[in-house]
C-alpha positions in Angstrom: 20.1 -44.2 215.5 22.2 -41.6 216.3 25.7 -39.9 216.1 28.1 -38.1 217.8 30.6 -35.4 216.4 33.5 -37.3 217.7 32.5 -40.5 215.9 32.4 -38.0 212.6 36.0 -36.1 213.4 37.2 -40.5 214.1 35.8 -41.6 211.4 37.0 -39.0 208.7 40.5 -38.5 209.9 41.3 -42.4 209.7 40.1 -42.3 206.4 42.0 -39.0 205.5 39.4 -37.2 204.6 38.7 -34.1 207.2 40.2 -31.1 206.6 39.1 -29.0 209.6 36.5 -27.6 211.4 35.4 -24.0 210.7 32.6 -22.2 212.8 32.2 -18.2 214.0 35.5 -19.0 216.2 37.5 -19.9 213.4 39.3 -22.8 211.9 40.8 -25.8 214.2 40.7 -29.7 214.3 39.4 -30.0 217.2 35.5 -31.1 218.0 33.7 -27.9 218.6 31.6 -29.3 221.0 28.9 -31.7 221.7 26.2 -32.9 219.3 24.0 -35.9 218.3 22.5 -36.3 215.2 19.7 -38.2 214.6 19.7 -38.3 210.9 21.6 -37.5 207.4 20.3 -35.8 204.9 21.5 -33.8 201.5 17.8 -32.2 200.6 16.9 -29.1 202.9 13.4 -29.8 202.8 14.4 -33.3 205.0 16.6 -31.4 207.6 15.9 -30.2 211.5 18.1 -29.5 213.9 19.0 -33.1 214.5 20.1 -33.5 211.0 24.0 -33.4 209.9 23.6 -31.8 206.4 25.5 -32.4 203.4 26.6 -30.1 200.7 26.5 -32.2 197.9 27.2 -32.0 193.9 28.5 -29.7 191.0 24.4 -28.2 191.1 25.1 -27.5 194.7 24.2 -23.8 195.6 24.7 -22.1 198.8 21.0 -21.3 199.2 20.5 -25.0 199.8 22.4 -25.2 202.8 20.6 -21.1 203.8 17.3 -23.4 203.4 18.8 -26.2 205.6 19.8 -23.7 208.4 16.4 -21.8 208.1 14.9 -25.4 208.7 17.3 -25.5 212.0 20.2 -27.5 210.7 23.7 -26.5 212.9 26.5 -28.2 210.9 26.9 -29.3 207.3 29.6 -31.5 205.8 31.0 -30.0 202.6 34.1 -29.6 200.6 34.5 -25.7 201.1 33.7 -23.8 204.2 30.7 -21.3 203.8 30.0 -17.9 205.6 26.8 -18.6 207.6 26.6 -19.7 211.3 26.4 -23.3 211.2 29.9 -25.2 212.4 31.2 -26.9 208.8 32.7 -30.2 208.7 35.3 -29.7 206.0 36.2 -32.7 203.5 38.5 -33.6 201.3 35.9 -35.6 199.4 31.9 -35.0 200.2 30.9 -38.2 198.4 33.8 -40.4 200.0 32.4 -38.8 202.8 28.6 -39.6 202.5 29.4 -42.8 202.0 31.6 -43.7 204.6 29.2 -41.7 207.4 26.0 -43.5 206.0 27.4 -46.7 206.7 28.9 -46.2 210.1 25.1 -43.9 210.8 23.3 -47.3 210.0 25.8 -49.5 211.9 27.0 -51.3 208.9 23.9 -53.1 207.6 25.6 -54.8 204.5 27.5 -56.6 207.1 24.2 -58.2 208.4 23.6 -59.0 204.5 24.5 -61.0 201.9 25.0 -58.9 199.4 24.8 -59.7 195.7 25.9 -56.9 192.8 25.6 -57.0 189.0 27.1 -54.8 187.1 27.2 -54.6 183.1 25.8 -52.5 179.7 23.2 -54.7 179.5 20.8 -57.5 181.5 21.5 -56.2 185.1 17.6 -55.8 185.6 16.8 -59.7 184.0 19.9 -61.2 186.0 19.1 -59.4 189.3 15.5 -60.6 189.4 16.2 -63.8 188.3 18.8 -64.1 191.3 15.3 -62.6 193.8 13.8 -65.3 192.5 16.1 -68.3 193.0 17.0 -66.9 196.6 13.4 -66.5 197.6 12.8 -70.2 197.5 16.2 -70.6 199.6 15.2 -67.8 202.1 11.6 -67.6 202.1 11.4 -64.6 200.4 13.9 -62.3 202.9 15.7 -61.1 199.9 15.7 -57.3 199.5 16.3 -55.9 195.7 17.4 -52.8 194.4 17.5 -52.2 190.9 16.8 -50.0 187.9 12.6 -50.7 187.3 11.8 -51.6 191.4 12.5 -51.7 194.8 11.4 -54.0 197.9 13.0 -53.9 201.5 10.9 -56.3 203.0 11.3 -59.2 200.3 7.5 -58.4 199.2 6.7 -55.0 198.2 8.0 -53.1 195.5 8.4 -49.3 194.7 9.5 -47.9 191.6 13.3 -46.7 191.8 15.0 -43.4 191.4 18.6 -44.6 190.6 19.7 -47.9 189.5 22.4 -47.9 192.7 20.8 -45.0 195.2 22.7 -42.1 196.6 25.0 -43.4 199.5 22.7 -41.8 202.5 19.6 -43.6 200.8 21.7 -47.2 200.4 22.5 -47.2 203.7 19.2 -46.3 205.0 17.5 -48.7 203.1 19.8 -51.5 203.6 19.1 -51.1 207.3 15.6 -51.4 206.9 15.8 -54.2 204.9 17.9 -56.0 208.3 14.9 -54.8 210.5 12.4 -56.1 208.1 14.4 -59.6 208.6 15.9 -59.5 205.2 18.7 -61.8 205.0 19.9 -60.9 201.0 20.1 -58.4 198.9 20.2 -57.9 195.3 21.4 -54.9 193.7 22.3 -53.4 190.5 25.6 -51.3 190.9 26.2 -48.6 187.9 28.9 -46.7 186.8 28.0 -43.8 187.8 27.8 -45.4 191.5 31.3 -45.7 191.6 32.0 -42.9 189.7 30.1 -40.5 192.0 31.5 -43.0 195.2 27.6 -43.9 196.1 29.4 -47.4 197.2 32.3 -45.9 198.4 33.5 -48.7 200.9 31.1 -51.3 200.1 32.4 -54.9 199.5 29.9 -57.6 197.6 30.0 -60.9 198.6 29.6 -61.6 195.4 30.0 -59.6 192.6 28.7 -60.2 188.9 30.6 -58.4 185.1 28.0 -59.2 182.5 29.0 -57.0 179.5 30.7 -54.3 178.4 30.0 -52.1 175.6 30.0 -48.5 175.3 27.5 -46.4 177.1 26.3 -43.4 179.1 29.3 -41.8 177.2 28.3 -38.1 177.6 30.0 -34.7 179.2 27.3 -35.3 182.0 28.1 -38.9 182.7 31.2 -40.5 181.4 33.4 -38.3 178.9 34.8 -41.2 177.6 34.0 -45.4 177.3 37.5 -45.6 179.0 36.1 -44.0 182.3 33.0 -46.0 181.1 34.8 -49.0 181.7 37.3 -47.9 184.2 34.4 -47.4 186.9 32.3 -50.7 186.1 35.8 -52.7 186.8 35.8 -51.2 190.3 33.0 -53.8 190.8 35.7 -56.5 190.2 38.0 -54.8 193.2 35.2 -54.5 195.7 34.0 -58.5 195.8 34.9 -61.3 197.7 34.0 -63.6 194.9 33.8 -62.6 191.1 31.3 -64.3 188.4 32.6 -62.9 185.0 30.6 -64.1 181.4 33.4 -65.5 179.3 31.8 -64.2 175.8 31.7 -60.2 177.5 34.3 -58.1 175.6 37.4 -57.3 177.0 37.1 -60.9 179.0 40.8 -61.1 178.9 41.3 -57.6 180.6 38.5 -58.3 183.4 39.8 -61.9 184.3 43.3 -60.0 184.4 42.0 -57.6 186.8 40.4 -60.4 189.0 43.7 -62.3 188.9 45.8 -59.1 189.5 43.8 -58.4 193.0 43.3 -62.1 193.8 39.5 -62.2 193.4 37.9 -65.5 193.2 36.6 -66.0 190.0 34.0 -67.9 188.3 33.4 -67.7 184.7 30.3 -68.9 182.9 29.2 -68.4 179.2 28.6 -70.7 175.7 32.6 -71.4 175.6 33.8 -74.7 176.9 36.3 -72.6 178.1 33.8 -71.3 180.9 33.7 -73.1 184.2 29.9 -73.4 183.6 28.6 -73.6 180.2 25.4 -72.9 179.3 23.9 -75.6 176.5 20.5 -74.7 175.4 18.4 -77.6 175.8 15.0 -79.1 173.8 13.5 -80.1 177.0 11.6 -76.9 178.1 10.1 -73.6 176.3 13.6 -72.3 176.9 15.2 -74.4 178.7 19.2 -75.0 179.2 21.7 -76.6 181.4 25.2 -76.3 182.8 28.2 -78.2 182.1 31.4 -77.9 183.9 34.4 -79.9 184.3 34.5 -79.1 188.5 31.2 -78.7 189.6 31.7 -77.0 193.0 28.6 -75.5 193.1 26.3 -78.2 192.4 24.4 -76.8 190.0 24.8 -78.8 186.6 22.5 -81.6 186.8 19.6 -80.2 187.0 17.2 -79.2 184.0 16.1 -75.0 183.9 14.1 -73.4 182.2 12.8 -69.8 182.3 10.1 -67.7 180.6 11.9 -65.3 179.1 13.2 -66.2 175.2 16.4 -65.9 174.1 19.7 -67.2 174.6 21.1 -64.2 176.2 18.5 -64.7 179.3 19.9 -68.2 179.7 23.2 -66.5 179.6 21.7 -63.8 182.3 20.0 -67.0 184.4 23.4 -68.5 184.5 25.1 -65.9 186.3 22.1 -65.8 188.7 22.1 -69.4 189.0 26.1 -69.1 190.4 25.5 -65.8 192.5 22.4 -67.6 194.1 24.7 -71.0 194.8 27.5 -69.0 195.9 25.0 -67.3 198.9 23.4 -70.6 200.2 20.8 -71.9 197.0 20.5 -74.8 196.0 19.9 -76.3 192.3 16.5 -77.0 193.0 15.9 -73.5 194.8 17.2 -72.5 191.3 15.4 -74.6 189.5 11.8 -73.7 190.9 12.7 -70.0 191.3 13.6 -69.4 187.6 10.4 -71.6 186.3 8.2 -68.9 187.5 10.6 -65.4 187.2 9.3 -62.6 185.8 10.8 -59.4 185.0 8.9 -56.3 184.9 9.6 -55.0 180.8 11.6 -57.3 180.0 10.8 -59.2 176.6 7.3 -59.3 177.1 5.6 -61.1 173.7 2.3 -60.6 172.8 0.6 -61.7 169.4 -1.7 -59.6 167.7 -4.8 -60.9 165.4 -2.8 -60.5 161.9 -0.4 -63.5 163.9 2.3 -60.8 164.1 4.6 -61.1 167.3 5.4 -58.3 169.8 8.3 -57.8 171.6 8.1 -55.1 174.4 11.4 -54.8 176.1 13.2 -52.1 178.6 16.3 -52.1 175.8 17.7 -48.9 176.0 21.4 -48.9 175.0 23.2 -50.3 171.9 24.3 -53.4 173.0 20.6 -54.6 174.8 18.4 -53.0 171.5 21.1 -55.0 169.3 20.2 -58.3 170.9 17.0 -57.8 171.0 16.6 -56.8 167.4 18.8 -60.2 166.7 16.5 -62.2 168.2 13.7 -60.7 166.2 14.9 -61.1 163.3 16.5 -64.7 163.6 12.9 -65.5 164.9 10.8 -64.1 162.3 13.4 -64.7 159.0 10.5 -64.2 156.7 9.4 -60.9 157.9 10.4 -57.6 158.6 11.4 -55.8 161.9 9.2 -52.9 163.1 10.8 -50.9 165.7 9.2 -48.2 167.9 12.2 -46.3 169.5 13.3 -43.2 171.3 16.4 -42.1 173.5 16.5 -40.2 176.6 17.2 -36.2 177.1 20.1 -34.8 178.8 21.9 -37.7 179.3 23.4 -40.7 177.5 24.0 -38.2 174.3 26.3 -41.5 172.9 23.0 -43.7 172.6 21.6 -41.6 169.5 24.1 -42.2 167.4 24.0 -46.0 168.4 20.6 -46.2 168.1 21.1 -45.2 164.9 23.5 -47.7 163.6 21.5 -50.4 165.5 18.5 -49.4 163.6 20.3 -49.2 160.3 21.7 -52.8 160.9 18.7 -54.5 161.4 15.2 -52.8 161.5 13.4 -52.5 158.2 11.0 -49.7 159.8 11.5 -47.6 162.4 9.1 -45.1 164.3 11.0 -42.5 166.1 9.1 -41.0 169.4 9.8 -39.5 172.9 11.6 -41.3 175.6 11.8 -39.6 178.7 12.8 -36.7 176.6 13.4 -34.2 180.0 14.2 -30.8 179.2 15.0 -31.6 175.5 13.1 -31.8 172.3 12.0 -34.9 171.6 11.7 -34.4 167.5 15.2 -33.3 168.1 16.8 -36.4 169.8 14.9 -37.7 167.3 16.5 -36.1 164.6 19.8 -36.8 166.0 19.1 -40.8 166.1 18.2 -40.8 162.6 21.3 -38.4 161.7 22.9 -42.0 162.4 21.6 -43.6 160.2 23.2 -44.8 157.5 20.9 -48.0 155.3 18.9 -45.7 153.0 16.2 -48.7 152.8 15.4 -47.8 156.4 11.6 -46.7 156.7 11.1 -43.9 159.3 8.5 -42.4 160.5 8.1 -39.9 163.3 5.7 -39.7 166.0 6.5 -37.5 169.2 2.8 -39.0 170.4 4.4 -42.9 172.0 1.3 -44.6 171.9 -0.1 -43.1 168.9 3.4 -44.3 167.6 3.1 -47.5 168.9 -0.5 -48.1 167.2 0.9 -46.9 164.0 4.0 -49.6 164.2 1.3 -52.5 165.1 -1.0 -51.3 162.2 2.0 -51.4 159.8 2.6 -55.0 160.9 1.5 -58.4 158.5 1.5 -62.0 160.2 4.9 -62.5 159.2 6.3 -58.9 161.1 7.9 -58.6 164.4 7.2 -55.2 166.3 9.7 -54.2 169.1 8.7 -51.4 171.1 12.0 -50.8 172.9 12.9 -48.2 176.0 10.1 -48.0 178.3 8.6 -51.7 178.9 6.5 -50.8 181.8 7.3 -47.9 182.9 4.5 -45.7 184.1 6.2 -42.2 183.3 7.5 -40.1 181.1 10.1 -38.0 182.8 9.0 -34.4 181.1 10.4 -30.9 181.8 11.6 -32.1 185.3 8.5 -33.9 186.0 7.4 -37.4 186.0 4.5 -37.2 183.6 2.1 -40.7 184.3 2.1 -42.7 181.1 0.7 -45.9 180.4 3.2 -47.9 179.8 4.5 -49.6 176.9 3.1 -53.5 177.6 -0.2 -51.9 178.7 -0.7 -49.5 175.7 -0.2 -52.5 173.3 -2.2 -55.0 174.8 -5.2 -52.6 175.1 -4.3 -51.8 171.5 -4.3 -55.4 170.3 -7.8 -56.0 172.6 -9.6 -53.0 170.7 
């Protein structure tokens, strides 16, 4: 692949972003001269002289880009002009910019696509692999995935993810692989920091899927308030072809407004009769449910599912993947047999110690997912109390503390406090600050900085008639400490080992 100044200076002035050119000579419009690049990149240790750089975020320092030119790089793309002699390309907007340069870089590849996006507070992860596994029985596995736990390009194999939506230049890149690995689909998780940092600047979902809303990530390093929270998630709404909105999400009204104010084709699903499909749990089945609708379109209501996962927000979650799948070329029996045999990495794994006492281990790790999940347990185990093993992550998501907090205080009866991807924080603090938040003085807590020595003390604690939730990390094999991923266990393998011992 390659590209050519001119295509850059066409390319940015139709969409009003270039400012000028400014080199040795001075500042002007016009293309400098001739130059191909052969690749994109915003890290200085990935740049050569075939690379356009880019100059990108609020920790953006000028040495960066002295590192890039050291490394041979000859123009950069950035919103100010810097004294050095590489030619700038100056924007208006670098991220607009990324975006829009990384698509036309990898000729479009979400045109070549079917592309599927979830966004939501909680259930992306479940909802998105569901969806894999539906459209791997329709496409013989050629369905890429991108989402918060894993990645796989070539339908197959999976890497563990950075970001839950990647950084434009990366999306791009790995969407294009995923055409020349003769992908067909793919499945993403879009967050609202990807719009709010234009990562999908210029991207349109075929089909685009509003679980939830509740607040989250409300912090001065993400979102300042759950306004802009919400603001950016709706801006999946305006960038699909087709929109599949849960009736029972809050602020329903406002997001089926939105859809009907941009003329979006929507599709609503939920418990409500009111839905176009509703979900109706179902005796037949460990979990199983089915759809009803009064226009069945889609084809999908007479047909039994069941899936693996318990809990009647994961039918909810298999619903919208059911629809999604339908609306990209699966059928109900595709659906049928992929959802039989889904599994989600983390995702309300139950295991059952000795004593008889259940264990939920479960990636929960805002209010409105650790509140469901704490439901559950305690609507499935009325008789006993809920233990919870719980921690919140550093320098970022400041909100969740305090909602972990009032989660807790609502309906755990014990809770151990412990680290959580703590980064450059204290983990006793952010522990301190969670149970600051609490406000049910018959709340047990305990802490224990050491996760699995806290998650042995939890499971000892338990009697038969107990549930344990360990909630945040599921099974994910670091700990991100002091700006490095530490390996840990894992939360799933630490208690089964615990429970074999």
């Amino acid at each position: 692949m390659s590209f050519s100044l001119e295509d850059i200076r066409h390319l940015l002035l139709k969409e009003h972003l270039l400012k000028e050119f400014v080199s040795t000579k001075g500042w002007h419009l016009d293309v400098p001269e001739k130059a191909e690049f052969l690749q994109l990149s915003y890290d200085s240790r990935k740049a050569d002289a075939s690379t356009l750089f880019f100059c990108k975020g609020m920790n953006f320092k000028e040495e960066y880009l002295d590192s890039a030119i050291e490394q041979g790089i000859q123009y950069y793309v950035s919103e100010q002009p810097y004294e050095n002699s590489a030619v700038g390309i100056i924007v208006t907007d670098i991220r607009k910019a990324m975006a829009l340069l990384a698509m036309a870089f990898y000729d479009y590849p979400q045109n070549k696509l079917k592309v599927i996006g979830f966004t939501g507070t909680k259930g992306k992860t479940t909802a998105a692999y569901f969806t894999k596994a539906i459209l791997d029985h329709t496409t013989n596995k050629k369905t890429a995935l991108l989402s918060t736990m894993n990645t796989t390009l070539d339908g197959k194999t999976y890497f563990k993810s950075h970001l839950t939506t990647p950084e434009s230049l990366d999306l791009y890149r790995m969407m294009a692989e995923a055409v020349k690995n003769g992908m067909t689909h793919l499945v993403m998780e879009v967050s609202s920091q990807a719009y709010k940092t234009q990562r999908v600047y210029g991207l349109t979902l075929d089909v685009g899927i509003f679980l939830n809303i509740s607040p989250d990530h409300i912090s001065p390093i993400e979102h300042p308030t759950f306004d802009d929270y919400f603001y950016c998630k709706r801006q999946l709404i305006l960038n699909s072809k087709t929109v599949v909105l849960n009736h029972e999400s809050d602020y329903f009204d406002l997001l089926k407004e939105t859809a009907d104010l941009f003329q979006i084709p929507t599709i609503t699903y939920g418990r409500s009769e009111e839905s176009n499909y509703q979900v109706i749990h179902s005796d037949k089945g460990t979990h199983g449910f089915t759809l009803s609708s009064r226009q069945d379109h889609l084809a999908i209501c007479d047909t039994a599912y069941d899936i693996l996962l318990a809990g009647g927000f994961n039918q909810e979650n298999a619903a919208s993947a059911i629809i999604a799948a339908a609306l990209t070329g699966a059928s109900s029996q595709d659906a049928q047999a992929g959802l039989k045999e889904a599994r989600v990495p983390g995702r309300m794994d139950q295991l059952i110690q000795s004593n008889g006492a259940h264990v939920y281990v479960d990636y929960a790790h805002n209010y409105l997912s650790l509140k469901t999940l704490l439901e559950f347990a305690k609507n499935e185990h009325p008789d006993g109390r809920v233990i919870v093993v719980l921690g919140s992550p550093g320098n970022k998501a400041i909100s969740r503390r305090h909602d972990f907090g009032k989660v807790l205080s609502e309906t755990a009866d014990v809770a151990f406090l412990t680290a959580d991807d703590p980064a450059f924080e204290d983990p006793q603090k952010i522990a301190e600050e969670i149970n600051e938040a609490i406000t049910n003085p018959e709340l047990i807590v305990h802490y224990e900085m050491d996760r699995p020595e806290a998650i042995r003390r939890a499971l000892a604690e338990s009697t038969p008639q107990d549930s344990v939730v360990i909630a945040g990390k599921g099974v994910d094999p670091y700990q991100k400490i002091n700006g490095v991923d530490e390996p840990y266990e894992g939360d799933y393998a630490i208690v089964k080992r615990l429970i074999e011992e």
